[in-house]
C-alpha positions in Angstrom: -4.9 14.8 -4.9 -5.9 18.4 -4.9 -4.5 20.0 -2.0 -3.5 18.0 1.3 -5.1 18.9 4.4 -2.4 19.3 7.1 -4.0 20.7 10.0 -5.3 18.2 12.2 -9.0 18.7 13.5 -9.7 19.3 17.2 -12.3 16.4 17.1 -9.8 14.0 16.5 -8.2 12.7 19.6 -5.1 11.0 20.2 -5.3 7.6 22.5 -3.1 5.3 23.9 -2.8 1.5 23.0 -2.4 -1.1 25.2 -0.1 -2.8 23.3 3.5 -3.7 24.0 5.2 -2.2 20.6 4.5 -1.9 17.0 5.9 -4.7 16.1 4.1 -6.8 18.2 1.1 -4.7 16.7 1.9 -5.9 13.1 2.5 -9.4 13.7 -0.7 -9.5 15.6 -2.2 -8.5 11.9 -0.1 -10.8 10.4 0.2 -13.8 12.3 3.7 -14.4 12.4 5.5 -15.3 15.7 6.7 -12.2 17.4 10.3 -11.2 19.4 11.0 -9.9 21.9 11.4 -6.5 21.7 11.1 -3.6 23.9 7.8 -2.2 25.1 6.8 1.1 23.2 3.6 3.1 23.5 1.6 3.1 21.1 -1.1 5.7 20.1 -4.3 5.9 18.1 -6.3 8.6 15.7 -9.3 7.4 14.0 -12.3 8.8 12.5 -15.3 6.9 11.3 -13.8 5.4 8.1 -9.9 4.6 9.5 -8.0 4.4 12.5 -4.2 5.0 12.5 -1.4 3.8 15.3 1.7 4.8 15.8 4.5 5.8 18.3 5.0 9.0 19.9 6.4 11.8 17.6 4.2 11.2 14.9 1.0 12.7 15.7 1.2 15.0 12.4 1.5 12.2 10.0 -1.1 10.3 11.7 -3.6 12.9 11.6 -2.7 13.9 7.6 -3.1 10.3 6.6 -6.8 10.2 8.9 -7.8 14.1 7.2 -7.1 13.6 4.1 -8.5 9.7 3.9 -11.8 10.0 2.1 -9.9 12.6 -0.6 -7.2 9.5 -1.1 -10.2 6.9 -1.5 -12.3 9.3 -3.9 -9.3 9.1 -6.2 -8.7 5.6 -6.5 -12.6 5.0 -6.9 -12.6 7.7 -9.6 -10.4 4.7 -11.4 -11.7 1.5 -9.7 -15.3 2.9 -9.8 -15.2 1.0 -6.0 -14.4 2.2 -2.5 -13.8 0.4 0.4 -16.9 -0.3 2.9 -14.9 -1.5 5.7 -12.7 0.7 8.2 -8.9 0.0 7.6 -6.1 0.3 10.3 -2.8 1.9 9.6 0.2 1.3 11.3 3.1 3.7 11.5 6.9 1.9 11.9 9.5 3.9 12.9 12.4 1.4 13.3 13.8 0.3 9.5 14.8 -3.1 11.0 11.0 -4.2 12.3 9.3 -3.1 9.1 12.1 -4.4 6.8 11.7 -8.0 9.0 7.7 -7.6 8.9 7.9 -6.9 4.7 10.4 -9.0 3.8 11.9 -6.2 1.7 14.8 -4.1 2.3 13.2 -1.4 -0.2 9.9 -1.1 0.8 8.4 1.9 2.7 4.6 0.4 2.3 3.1 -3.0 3.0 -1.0 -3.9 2.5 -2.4 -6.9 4.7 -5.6 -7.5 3.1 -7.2 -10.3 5.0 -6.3 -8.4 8.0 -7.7 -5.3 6.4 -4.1 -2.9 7.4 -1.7 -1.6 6.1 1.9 -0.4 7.4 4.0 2.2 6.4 7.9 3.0 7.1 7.4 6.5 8.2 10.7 7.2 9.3 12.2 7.9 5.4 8.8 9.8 4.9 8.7 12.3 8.1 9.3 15.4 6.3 7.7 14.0 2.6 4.1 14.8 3.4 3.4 14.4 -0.6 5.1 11.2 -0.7 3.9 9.6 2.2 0.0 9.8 1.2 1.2 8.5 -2.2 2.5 5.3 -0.4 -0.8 5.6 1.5 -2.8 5.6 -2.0 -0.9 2.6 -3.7 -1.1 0.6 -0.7 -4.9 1.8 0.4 -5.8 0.6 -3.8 -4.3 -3.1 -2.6 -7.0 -3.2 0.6 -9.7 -2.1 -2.2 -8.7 -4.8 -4.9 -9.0 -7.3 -2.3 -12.2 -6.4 -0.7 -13.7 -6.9 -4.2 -11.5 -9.8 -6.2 -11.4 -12.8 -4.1 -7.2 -14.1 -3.6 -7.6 -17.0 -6.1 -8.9 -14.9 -8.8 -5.9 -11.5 -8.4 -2.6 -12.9 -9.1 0.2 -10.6 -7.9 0.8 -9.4 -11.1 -2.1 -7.7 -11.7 -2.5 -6.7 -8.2 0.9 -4.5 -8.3 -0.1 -3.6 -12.1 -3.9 -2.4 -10.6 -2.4 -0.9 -7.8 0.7 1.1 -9.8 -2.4 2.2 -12.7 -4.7 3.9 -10.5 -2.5 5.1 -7.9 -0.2 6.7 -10.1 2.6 5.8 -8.5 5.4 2.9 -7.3 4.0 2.8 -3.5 6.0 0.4 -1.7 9.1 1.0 -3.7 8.7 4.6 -4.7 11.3 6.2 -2.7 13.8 3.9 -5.1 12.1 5.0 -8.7 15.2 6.0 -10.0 16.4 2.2 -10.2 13.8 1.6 -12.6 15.3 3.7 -15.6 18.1 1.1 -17.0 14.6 -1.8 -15.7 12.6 0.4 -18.4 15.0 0.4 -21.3 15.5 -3.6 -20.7 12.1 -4.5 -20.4 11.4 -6.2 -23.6 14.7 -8.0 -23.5 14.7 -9.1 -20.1 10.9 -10.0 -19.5 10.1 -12.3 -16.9 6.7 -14.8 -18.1 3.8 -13.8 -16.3 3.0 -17.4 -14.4 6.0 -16.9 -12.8 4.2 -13.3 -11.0 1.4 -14.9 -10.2 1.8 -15.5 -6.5 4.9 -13.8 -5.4 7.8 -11.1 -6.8 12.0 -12.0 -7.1 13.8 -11.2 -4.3 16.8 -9.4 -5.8 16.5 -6.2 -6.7 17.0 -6.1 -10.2 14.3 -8.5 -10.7 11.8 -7.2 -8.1 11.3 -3.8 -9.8 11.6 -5.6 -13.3 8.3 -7.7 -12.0 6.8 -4.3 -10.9 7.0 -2.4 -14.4 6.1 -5.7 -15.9 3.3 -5.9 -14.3 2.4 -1.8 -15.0 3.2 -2.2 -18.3 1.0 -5.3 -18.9 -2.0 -3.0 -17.3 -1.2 0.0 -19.3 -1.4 -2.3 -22.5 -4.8 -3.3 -21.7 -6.5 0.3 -20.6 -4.7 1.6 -23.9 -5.7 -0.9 -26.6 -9.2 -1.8 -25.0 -9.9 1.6 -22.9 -10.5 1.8 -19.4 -14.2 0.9 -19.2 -13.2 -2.9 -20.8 -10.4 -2.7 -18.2 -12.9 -1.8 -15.9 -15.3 -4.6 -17.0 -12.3 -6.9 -16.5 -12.1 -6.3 -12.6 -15.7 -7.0 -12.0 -15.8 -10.3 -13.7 -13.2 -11.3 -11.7 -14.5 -10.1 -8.8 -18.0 -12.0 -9.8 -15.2 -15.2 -10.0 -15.4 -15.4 -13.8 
């Protein structure tokens, strides 16, 4: 990104959402069977091409992720060559337990939904890491692209983490933790986990998961360097015609 936009316009307005907390709001997206939990207002920002809700206090990083959205999207379509047509919704959690139990990952600060077209972010270890936040934004923003393209059946999770890691630049989801993936690196070739095993879903234990997620980066970055990114390129739009 060039520079990040941090004042929020005066055209965008803040309202509230009659829904009874955010993680209510997620599991509506998701479709999982909800808790009880206590009622929180929630607020929305949107602009024509996103719409982002969150709880009170966090207006600001609401409003960066909305003014600097088409600048995040022009940078993963300067890789992808594609954008995304339809207008995502981004949720804000503030409570570690509710996004940890809506992720299923204790180290995750970013989560993509595709067929419910959101995404949801942990703010609360990103509050004052403006930078870092839209880089979670970007990874998980490149997922809702992939997916709009590449039909399910034909992106296995490898090579939706390995996309996603390649033209975002960056860990998303587990980026805040990138230091546990030095001693991963140096035991990659040794320790490789077969690619069939990627294919719908990443190990649990954390050794494992980030081996899976510089697996699948490394696989990428073996493609784009031995064939170039145009055949890479070429790659993604077969698969997205389902050849």
């Amino acid at each position: 990104m060039k520079k990040i936009i941090t004042a929020i316009p005066d055209t965008l307005t803040v309202k509230v959402a009659e829904i009874k907390s955010v993680f209510l709001l997620v599991l509506f997206f998701v479709s999982l069977l909800p808790l009880q939990v206590e009622a929180i207002q929630q607020l929305v920002i949107e602009s024509d091409r996103v719409r982002v809700v969150f709880p009170s206090g966090f207006k600001d990083q609401a409003g960066i992720i909305v003014t600097n959205y088409q600048e995040v999207l022009d940078d993963l379509k300067k890789e992808l060559s594609w954008g995304l047509d339809s207008k995502p919704t981004v949720i804000l959690v503030a409570d570690k337990t509710v996004f940890e139990r809506i992720s299923g990952n204790r180290y995750a600060v970013g989560l993509a939904i595709p067929d419910r077209n959101t995404i949801a972010i942990n703010i609360l270890p990103l509050v004052s890491k403006t930078y870092m936040m839209l880089e979670v934004f970007k990874h998980e923003l490149c997922h809702l692209v992939l997916h709009e393209h590449i039909k399910s059946s034909f992106l296995p999770r490898w090579l939706d983490e390995g996309v996603a890691q390649w033209a975002s630049g960056n860990l998303g989801e587990l980026l805040l933790y990138e230091g546990m993936f030095r001693s991963v690196r140096l035991n990659l070739a040794r320790l490789a986990i077969p690619l069939d095993y990627l294919a719908t879903s990443f190990p649990s234990d954390p050794r494992s998961l980030f081996l899976a997620y510089e697996e699948s980066l490394s696989f990428v970055n073996y493609i784009v360097k031995k064939y170039g990114r145009a055949k890479f390129i070429t790659i993604l739009e077969k698969l997205a015609l389902g050849e």
